[in-house]
N, C-alpha and C positions, 0 to 999 in steps of 0.2 A: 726773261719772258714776262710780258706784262700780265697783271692778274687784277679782278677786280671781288671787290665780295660784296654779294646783294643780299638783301632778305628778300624772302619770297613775301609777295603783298596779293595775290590772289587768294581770293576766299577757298576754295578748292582746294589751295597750294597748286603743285606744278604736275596737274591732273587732267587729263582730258582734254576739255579745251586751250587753257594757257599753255600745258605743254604742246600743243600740238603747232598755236604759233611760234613758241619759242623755237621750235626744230624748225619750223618754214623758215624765219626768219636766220637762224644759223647756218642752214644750209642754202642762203642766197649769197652770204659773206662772201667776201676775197681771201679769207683764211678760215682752213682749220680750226676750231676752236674745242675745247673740252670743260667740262661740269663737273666739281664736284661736292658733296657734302661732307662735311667734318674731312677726318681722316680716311673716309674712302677712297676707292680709285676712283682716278678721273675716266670719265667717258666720255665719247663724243657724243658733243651736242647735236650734230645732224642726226642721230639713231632716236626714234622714236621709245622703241622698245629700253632704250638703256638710258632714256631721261626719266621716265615713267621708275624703272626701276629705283631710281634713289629716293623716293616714297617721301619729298618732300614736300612738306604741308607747310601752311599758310603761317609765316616766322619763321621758318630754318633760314639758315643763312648758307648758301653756297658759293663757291669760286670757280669765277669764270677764269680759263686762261686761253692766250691765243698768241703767233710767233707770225714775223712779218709783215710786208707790206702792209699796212692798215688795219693791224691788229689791236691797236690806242683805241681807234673809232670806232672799231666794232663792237669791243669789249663795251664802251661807254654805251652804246644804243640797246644791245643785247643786254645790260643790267640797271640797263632804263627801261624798257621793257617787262623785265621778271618783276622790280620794284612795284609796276602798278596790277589794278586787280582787275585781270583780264577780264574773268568773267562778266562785271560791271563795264567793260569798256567795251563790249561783244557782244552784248546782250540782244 
């Protein structure tokens, strides 16, 4: 299953606004994807409520993973994405 690990680069972390594109963005994908921090479970990325929950702030490092059709591409946009500082890009 391919996986990628990003650092989180919003000043926020992955609160409010950047999470809230990051789930837009995962739940437009052609695959399923899931999130997660350290040793936690993973959650889907589309769940607003269950991204918000892994309470990550600006430098955690999380892993994306994603299976199928176009799951390379997604993974790379979706952890190019989390990498920059939304809030600054959105403002």
């Amino acid at each position: 299953m391919p996986t990628r690990t990003v650092t989180i680069g919003s000043a926020s972390g992955l609160h409010a606004r950047p999470a809230k594109i990051f789930v837009e963005a995962a739940a437009k994908a052609p695959v399923k994807v899931t999130i997660r921090s350290g040793d936690r479970k993973p959650v889907p990325a589309r769940s607003m409520l269950s991204v918000l929950a892994l309470g990550a702030r600006k430098g955690t490092e999380v892993t994306l993973e994603a299976e199928g059709d176009g799951a390379d591409e997604t993974l790379d946009d979706l952890a190019a994405l989390l990498a920059k500082d939304l809030d600054a890009d959105h403002a």
